[in-house]
Biopython code that builds the backbone (N, CA, C, O; Angstrom):
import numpy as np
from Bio.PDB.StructureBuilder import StructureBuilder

atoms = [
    (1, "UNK", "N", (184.705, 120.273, 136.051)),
    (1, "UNK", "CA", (184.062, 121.117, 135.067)),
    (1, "UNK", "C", (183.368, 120.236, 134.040)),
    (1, "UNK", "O", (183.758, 119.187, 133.526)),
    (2, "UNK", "N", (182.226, 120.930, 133.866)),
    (2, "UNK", "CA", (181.128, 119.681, 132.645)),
    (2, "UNK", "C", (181.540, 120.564, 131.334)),
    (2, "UNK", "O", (181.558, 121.770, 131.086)),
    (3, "UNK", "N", (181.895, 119.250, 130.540)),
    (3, "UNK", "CA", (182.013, 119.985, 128.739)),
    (3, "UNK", "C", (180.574, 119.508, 128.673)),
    (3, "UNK", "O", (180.048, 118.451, 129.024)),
    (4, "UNK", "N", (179.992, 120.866, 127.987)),
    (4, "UNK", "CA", (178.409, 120.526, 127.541)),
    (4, "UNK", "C", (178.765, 120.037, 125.871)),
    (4, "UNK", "O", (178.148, 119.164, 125.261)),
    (5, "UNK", "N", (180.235, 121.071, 125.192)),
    (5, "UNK", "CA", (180.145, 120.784, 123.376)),
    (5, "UNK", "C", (181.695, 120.437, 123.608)),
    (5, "UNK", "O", (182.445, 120.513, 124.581)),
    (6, "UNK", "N", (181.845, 119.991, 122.187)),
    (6, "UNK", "CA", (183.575, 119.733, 121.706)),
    (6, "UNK", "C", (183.042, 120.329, 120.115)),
    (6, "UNK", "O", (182.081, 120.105, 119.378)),
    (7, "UNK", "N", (184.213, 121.171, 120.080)),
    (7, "UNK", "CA", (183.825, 121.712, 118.441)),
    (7, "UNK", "C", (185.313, 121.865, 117.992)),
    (7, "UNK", "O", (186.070, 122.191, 118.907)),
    (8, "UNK", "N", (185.906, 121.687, 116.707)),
    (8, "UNK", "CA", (187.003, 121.835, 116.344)),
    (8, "UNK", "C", (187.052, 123.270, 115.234)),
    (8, "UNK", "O", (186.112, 123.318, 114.441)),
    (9, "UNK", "N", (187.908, 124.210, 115.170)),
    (9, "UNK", "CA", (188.101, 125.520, 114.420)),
    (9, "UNK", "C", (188.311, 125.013, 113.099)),
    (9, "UNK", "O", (189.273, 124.276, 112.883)),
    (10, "UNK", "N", (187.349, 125.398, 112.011)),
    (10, "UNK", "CA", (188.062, 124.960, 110.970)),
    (10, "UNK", "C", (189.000, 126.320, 110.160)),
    (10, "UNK", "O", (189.304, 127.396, 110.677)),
    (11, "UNK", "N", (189.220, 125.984, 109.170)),
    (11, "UNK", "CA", (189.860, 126.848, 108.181)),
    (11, "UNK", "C", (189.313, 128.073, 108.365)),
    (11, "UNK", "O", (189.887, 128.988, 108.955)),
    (12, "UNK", "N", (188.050, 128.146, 107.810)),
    (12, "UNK", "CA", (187.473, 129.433, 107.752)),
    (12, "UNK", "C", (186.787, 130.602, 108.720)),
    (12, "UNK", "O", (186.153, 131.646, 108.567)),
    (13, "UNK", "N", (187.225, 129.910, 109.643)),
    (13, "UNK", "CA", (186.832, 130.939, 111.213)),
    (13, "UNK", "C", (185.839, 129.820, 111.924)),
    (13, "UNK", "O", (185.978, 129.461, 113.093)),
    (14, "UNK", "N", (185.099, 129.464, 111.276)),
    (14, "UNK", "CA", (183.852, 128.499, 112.071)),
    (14, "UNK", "C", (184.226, 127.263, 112.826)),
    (14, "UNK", "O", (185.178, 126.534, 112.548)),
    (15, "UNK", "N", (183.451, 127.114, 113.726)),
    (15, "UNK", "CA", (183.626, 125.493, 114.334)),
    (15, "UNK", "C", (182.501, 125.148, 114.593)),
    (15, "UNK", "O", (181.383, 125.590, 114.855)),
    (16, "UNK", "N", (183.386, 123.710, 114.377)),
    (16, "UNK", "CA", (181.937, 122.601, 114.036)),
    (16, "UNK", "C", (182.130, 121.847, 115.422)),
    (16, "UNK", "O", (183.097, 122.111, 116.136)),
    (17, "UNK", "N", (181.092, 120.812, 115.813)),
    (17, "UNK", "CA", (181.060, 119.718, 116.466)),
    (17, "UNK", "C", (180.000, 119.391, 116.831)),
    (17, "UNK", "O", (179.109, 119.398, 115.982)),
    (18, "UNK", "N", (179.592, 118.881, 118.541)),
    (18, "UNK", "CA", (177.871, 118.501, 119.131)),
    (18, "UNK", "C", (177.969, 118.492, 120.277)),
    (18, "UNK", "O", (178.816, 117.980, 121.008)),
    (19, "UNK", "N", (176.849, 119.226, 120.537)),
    (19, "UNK", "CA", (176.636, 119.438, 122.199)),
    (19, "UNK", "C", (175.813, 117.951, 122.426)),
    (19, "UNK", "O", (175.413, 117.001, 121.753)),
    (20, "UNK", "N", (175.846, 118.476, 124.018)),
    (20, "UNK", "CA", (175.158, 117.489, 124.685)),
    (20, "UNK", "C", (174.873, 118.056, 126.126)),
    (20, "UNK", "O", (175.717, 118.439, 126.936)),
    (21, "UNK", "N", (173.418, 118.027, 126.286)),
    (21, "UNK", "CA", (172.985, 118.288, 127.116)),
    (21, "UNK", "C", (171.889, 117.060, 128.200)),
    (21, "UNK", "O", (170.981, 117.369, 128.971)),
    (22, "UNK", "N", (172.156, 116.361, 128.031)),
    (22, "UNK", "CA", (171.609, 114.963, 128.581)),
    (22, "UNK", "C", (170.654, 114.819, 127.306)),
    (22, "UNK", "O", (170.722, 114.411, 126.146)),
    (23, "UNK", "N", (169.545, 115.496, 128.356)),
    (23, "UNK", "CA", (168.404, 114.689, 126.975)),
    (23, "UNK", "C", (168.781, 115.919, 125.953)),
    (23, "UNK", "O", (167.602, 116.009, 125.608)),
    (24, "UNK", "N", (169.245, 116.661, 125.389)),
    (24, "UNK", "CA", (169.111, 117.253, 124.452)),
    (24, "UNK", "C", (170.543, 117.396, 123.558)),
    (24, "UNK", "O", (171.410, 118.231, 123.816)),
    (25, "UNK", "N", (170.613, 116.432, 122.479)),
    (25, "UNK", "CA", (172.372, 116.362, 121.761)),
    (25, "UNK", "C", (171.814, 116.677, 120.882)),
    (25, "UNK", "O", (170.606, 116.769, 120.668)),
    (26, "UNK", "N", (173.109, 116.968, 119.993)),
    (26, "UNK", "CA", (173.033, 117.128, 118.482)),
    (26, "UNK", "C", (174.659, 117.768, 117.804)),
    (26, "UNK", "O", (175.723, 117.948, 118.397)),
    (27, "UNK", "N", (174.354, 117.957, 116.586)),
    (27, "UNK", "CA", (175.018, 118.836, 115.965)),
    (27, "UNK", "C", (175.333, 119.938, 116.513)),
    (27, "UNK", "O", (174.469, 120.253, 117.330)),
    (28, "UNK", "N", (176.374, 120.861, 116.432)),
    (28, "UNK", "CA", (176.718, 122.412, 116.632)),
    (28, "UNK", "C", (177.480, 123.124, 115.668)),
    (28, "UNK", "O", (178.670, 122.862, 115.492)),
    (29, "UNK", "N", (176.869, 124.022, 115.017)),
    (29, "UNK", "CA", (177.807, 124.444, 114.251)),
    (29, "UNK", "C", (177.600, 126.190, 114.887)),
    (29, "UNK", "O", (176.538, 126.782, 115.079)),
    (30, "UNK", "N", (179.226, 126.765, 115.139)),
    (30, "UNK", "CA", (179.085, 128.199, 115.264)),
    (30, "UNK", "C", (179.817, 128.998, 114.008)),
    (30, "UNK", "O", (181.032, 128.824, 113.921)),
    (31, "UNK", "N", (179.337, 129.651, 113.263)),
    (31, "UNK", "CA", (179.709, 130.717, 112.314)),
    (31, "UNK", "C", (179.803, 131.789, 112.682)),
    (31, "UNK", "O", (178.936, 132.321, 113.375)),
    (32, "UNK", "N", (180.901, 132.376, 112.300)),
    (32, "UNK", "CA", (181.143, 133.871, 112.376)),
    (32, "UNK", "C", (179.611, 134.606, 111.598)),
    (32, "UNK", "O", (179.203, 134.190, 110.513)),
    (33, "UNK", "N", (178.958, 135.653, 112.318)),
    (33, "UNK", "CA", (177.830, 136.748, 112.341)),
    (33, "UNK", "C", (178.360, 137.805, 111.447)),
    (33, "UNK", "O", (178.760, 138.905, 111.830)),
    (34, "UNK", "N", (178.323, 137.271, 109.915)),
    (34, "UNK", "CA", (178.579, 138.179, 108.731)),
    (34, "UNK", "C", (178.171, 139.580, 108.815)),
    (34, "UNK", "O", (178.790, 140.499, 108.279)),
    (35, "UNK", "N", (177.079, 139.711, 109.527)),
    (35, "UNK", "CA", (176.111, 140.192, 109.628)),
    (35, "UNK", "C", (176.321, 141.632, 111.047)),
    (35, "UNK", "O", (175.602, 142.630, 111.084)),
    (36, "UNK", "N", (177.213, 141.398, 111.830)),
    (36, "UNK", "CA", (178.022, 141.906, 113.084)),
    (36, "UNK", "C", (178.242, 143.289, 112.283)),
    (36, "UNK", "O", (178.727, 143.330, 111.152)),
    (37, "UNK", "N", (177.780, 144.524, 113.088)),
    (37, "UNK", "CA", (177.622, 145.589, 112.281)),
    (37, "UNK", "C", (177.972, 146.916, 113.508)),
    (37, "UNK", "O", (178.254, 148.080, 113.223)),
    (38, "UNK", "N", (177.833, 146.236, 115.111)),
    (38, "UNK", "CA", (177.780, 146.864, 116.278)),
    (38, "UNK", "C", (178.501, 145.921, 117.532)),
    (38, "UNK", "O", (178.418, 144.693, 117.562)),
    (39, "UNK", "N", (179.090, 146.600, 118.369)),
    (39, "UNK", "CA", (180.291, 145.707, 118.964)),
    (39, "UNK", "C", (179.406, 144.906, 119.962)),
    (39, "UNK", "O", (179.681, 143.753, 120.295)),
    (40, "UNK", "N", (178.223, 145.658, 120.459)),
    (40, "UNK", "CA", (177.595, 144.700, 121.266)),
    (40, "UNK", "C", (176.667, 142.919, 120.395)),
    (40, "UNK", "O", (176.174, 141.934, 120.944)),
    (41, "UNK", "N", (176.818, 143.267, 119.005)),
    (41, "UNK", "CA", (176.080, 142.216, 118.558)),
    (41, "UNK", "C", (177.529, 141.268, 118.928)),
    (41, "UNK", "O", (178.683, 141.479, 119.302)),
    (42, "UNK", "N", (176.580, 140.009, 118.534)),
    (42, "UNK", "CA", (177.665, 138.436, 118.733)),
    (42, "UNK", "C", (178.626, 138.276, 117.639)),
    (42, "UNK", "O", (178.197, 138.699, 116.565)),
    (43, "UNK", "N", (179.934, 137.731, 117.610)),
    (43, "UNK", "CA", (180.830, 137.080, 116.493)),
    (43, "UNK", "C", (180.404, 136.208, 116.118)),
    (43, "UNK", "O", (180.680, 135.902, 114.958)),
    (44, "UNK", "N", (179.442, 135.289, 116.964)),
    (44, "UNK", "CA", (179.257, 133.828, 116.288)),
    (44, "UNK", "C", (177.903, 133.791, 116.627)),
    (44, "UNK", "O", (177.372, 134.272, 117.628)),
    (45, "UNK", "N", (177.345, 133.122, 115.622)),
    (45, "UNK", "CA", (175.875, 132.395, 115.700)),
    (45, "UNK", "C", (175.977, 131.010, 115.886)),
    (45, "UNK", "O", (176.430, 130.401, 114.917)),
    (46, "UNK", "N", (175.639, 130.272, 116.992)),
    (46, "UNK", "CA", (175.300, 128.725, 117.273)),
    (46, "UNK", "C", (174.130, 128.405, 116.488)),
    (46, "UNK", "O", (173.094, 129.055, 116.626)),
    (47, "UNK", "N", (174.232, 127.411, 115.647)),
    (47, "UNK", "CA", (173.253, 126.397, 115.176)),
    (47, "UNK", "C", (173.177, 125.183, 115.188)),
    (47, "UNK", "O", (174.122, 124.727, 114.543)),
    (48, "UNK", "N", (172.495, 124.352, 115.618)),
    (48, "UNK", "CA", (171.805, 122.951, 115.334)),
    (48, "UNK", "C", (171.335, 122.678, 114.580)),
    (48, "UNK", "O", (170.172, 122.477, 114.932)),
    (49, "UNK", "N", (171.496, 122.433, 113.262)),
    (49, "UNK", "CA", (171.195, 121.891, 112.230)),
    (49, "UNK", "C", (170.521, 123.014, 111.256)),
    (49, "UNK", "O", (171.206, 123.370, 110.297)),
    (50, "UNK", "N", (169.259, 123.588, 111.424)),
    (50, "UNK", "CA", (168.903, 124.769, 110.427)),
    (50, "UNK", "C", (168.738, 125.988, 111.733)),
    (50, "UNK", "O", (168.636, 127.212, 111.647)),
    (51, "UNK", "N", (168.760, 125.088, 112.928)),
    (51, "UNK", "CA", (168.483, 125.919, 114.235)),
    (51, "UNK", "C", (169.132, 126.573, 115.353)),
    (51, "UNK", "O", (169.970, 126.055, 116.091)),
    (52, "UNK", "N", (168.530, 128.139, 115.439)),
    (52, "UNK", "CA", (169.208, 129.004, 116.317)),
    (52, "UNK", "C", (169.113, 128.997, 117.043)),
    (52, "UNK", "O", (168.023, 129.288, 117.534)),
    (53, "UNK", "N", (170.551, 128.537, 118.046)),
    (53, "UNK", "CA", (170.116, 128.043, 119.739)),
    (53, "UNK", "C", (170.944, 129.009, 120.213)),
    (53, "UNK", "O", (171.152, 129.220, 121.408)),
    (54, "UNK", "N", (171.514, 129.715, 119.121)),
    (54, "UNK", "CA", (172.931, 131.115, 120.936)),
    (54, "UNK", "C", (173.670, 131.803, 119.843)),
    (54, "UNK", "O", (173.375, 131.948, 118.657)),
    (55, "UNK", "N", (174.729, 132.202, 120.551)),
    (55, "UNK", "CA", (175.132, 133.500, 120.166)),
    (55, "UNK", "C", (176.732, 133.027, 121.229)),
    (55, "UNK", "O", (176.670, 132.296, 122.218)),
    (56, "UNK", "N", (178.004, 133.644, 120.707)),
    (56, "UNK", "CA", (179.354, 133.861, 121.224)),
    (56, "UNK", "C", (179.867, 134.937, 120.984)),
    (56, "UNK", "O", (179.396, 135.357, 119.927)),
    (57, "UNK", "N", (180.653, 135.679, 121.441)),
    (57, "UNK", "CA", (181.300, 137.229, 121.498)),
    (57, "UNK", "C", (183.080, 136.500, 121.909)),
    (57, "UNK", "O", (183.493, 135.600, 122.641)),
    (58, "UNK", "N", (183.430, 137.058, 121.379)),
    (58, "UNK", "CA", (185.441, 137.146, 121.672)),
    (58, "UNK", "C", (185.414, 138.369, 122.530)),
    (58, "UNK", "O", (185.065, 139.539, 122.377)),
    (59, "UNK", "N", (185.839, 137.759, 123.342)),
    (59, "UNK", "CA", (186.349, 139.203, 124.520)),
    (59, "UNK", "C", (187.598, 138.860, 125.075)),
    (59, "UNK", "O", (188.243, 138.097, 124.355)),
    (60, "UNK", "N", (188.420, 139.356, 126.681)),
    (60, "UNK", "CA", (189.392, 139.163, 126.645)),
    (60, "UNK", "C", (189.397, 138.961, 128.341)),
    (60, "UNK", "O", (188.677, 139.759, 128.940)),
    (61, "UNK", "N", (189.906, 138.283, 128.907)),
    (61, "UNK", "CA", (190.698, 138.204, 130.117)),
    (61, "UNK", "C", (190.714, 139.094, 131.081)),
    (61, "UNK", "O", (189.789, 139.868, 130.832)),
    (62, "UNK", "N", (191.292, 139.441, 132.119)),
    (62, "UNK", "CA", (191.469, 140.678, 132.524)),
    (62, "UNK", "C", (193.286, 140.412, 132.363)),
    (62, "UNK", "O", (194.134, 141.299, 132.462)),
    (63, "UNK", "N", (193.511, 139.126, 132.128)),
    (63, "UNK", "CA", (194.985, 138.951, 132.024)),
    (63, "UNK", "C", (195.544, 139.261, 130.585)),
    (63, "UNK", "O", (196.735, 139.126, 130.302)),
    (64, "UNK", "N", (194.545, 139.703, 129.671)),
    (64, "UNK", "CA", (194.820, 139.782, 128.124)),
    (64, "UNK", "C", (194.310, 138.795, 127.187)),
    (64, "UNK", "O", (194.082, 139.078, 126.011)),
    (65, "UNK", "N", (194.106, 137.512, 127.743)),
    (65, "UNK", "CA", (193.645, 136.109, 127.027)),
    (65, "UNK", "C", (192.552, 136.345, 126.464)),
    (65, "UNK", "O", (191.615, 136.862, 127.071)),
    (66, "UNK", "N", (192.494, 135.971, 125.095)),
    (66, "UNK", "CA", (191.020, 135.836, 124.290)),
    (66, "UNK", "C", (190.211, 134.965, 125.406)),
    (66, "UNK", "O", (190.669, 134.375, 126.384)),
    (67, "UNK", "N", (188.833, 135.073, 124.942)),
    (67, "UNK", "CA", (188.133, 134.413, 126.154)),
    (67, "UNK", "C", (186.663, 134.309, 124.841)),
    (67, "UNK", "O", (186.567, 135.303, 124.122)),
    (68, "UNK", "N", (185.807, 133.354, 124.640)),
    (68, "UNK", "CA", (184.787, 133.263, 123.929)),
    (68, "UNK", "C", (183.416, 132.847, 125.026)),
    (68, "UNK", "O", (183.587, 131.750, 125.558)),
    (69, "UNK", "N", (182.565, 133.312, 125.286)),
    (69, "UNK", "CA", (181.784, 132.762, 126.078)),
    (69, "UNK", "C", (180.219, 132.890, 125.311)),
    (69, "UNK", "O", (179.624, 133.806, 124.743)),
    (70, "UNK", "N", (179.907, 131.446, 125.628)),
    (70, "UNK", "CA", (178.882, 130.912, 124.912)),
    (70, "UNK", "C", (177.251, 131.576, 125.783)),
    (70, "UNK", "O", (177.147, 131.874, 126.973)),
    (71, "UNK", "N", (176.496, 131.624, 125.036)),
    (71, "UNK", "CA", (175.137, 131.387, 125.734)),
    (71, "UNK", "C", (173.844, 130.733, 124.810)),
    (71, "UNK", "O", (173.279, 131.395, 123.939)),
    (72, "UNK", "N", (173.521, 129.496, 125.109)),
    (72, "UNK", "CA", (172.540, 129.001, 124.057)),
    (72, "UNK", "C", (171.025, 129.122, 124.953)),
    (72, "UNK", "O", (170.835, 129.011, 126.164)),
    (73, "UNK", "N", (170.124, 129.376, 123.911)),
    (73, "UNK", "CA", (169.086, 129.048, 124.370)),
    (73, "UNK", "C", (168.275, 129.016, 123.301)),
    (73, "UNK", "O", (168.609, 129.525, 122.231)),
    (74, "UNK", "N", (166.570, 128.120, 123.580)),
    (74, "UNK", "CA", (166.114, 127.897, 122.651)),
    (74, "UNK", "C", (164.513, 127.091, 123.461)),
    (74, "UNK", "O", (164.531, 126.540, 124.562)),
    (75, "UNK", "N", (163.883, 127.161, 123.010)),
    (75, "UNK", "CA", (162.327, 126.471, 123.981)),
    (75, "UNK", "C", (162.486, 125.133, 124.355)),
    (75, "UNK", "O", (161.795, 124.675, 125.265)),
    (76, "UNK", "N", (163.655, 124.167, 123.518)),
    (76, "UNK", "CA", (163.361, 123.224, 123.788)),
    (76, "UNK", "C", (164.563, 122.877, 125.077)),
    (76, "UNK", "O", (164.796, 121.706, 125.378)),
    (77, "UNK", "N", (165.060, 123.692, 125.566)),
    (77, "UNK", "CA", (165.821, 123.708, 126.747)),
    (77, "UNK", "C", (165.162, 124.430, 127.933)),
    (77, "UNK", "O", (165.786, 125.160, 128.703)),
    (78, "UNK", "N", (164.192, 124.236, 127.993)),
    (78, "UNK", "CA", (163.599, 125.249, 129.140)),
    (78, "UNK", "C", (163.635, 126.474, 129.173)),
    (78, "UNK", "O", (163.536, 127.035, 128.081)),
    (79, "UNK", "N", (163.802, 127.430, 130.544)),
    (79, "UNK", "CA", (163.489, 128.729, 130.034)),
    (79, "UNK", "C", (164.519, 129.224, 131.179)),
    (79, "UNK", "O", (164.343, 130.209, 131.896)),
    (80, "UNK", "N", (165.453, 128.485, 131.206)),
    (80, "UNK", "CA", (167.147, 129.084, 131.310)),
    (80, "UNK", "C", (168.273, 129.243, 129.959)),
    (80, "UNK", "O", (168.546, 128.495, 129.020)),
    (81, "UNK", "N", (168.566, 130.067, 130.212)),
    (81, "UNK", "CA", (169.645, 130.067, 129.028)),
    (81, "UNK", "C", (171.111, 129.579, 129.577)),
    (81, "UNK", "O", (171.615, 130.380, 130.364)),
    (82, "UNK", "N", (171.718, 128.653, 129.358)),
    (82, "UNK", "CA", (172.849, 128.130, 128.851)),
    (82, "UNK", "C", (173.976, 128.856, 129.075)),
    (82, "UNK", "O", (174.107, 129.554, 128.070)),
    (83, "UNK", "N", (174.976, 129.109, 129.930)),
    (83, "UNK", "CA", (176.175, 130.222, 129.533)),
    (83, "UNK", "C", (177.406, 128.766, 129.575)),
    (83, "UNK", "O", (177.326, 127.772, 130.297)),
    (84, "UNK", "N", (178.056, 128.964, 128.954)),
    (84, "UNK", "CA", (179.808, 128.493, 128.647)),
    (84, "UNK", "C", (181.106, 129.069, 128.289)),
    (84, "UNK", "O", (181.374, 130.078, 127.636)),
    (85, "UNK", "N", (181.602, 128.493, 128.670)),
    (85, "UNK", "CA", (183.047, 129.211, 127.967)),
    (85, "UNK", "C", (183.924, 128.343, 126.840)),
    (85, "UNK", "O", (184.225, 127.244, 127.307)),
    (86, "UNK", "N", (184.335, 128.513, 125.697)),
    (86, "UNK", "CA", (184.733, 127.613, 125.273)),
    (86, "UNK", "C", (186.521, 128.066, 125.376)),
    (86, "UNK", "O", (186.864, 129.217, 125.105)),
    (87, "UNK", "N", (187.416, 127.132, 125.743)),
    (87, "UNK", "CA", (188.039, 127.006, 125.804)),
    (87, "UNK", "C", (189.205, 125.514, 125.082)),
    (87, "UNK", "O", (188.492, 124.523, 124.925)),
    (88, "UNK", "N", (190.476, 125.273, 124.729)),
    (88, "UNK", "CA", (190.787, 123.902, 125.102)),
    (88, "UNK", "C", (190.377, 122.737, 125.585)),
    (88, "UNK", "O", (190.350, 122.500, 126.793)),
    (89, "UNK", "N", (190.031, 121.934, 124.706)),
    (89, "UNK", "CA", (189.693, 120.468, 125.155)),
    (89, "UNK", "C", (190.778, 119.933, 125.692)),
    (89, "UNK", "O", (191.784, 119.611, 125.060)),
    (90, "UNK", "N", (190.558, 119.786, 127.232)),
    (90, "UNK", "CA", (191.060, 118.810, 128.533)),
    (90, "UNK", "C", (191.566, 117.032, 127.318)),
    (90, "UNK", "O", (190.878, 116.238, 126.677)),
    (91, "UNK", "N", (193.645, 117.224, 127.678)),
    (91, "UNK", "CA", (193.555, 115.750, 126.810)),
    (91, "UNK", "C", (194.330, 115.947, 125.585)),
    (91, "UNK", "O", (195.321, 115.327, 125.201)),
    (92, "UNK", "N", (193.441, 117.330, 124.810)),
    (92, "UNK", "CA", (194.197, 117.059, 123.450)),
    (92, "UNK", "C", (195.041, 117.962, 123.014)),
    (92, "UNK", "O", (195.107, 119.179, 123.184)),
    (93, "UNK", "N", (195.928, 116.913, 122.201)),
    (93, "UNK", "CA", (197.399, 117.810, 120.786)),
    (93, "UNK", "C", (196.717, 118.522, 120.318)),
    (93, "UNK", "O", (197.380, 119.469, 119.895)),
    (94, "UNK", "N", (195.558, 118.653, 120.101)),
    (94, "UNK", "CA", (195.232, 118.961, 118.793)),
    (94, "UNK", "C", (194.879, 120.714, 119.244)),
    (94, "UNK", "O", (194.024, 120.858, 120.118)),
    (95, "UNK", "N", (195.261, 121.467, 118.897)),
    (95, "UNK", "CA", (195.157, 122.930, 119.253)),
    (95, "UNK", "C", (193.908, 123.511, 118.675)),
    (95, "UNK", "O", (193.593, 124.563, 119.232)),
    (96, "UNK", "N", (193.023, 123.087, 117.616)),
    (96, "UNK", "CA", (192.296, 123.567, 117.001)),
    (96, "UNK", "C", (191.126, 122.721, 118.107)),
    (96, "UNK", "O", (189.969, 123.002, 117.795)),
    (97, "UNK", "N", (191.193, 122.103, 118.881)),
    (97, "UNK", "CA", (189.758, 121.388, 119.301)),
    (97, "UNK", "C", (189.822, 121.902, 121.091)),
    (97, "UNK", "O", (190.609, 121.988, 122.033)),
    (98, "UNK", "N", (188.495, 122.125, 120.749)),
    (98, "UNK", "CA", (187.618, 122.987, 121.712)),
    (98, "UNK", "C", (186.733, 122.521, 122.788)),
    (98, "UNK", "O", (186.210, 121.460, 122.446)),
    (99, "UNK", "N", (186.323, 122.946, 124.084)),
    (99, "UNK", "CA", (185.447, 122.334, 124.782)),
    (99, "UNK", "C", (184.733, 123.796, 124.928)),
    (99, "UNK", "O", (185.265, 124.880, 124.690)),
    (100, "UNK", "N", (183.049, 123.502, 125.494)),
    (100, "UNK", "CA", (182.408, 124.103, 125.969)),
    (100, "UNK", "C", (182.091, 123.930, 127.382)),
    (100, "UNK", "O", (181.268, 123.092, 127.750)),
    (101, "UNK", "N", (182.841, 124.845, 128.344)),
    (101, "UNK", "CA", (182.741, 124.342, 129.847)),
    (101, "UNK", "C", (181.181, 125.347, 130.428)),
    (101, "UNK", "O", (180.883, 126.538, 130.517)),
    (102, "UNK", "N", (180.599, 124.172, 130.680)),
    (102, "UNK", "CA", (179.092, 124.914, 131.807)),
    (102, "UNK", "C", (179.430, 125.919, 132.468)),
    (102, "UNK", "O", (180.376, 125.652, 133.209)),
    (103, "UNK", "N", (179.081, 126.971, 132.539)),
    (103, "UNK", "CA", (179.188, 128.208, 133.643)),
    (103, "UNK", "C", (178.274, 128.512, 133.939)),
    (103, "UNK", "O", (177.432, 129.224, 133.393)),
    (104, "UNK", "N", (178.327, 127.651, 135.521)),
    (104, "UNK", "CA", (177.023, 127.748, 136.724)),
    (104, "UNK", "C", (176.459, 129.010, 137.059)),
    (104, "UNK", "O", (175.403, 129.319, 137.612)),
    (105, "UNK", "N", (177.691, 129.863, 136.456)),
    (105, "UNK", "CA", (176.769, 131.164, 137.177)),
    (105, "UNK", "C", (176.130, 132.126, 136.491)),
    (105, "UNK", "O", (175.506, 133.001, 137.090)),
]
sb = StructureBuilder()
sb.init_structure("model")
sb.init_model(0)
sb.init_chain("A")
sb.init_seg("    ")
for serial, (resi, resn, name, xyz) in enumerate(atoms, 1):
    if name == "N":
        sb.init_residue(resn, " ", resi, " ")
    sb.init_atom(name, np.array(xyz, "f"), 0.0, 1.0, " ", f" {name:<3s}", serial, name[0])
structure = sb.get_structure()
């Protein structure tokens, strides 16, 4: 499985960290969507620095498990959009740190 991000949860609902997409890295920051007013809008807004690359929703399992699945997109990634799941970073104690696994399909 490819981690495209590693982001860690902070205090206040948000996580921070940086993707990487070969040629395309950076910063990631996802914030909770203050703004979430309808169940189909997103929980989280992905940004790169002042820039909007995706959107995340909390949903659930069919086993019950929270489940967050990513989708970024943006022009300078071509004209596929991005899906992930973020889950546990493969490795670590640390419970608050996160991977973004590629989902090929």
């Amino acid at each position: 499985m490819t981690a495209i991000a590693f982001l860690t949860k902070q205090q206040d609902g948000s996580y921070k960290g940086s993707y990487d997409l070969l040629d395309h890295k950076g910063p990631l920051d996802m914030l909770p969507n203050k703004k979430k007013n309808a169940p189909i809008q997103p929980d989280f807004r992905l940004f790169s620095r002042t820039t909007d690359i995706g959107a995340a929703w909390i949903g659930e399992t069919r086993e019950g498990d929270e489940k967050i699945p990513l989708r970024l997109a943006h022009p300078a990634f071509g004209p596929r959009t991005i899906l992930a799941n973020l889950g546990p970073a493969e490795g670590q104690d640390d419970p608050n740190v996160f991977a973004a696994i590629w989902n090929a399909d």
